[in-house]
Steps between C-alpha positions, in 0.01 A plus 500: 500500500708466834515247775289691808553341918220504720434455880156400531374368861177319483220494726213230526472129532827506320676250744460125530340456179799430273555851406910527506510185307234628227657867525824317435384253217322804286823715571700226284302440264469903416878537560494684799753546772493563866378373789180428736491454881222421750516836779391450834141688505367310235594659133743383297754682349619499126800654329447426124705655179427472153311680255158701557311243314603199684468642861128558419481157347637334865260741700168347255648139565491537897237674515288257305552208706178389723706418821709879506279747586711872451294761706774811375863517414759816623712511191864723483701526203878412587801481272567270291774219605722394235615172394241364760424109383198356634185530761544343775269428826655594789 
């Protein structure tokens, strides 16, 4: 199994209700890396890398929280970055 990288912007009541810091906390504890960023319209953008598996995991964390309310996500595969330590909220 190989590591995968995502883009993934996310649409909803996705800002002002904690959801960098929870996208951030799950991303550790999976061992995920990459980053997540409020944008200006609204969404919030993630870059996350790691296995398959654990993406999914992050994505059924958020989205199971009763203050983040994700209407869709645009999702793009990207390549992978190597040696990359961390997630970090930008």
């Amino acid at each position: 199994m190989s590591k995968i990288r995502e883009k993934i912007r996310f649409h909803g009541r996705v800002q002002g209700v904690g959801f960098r810091y929870k996208a951030k906390w799950a991303a550790n504890a999976l061992g995920l890396t990459g980053w997540v960023k409020n944008e200006w319209d609204g969404s919030v953008s993630v870059e996350v890398q790691g296995y398959e598996e654990s993406i999914h995991r992050m994505l059924e964390q958020l989205n199971s929280d009763p203050y983040i309310r994700i209407e869709w996500m645009d999702t793009d595969k990207m390549p992978v970055v190597e040696n990359e330590k961390g997630f970090w909220v930008r």
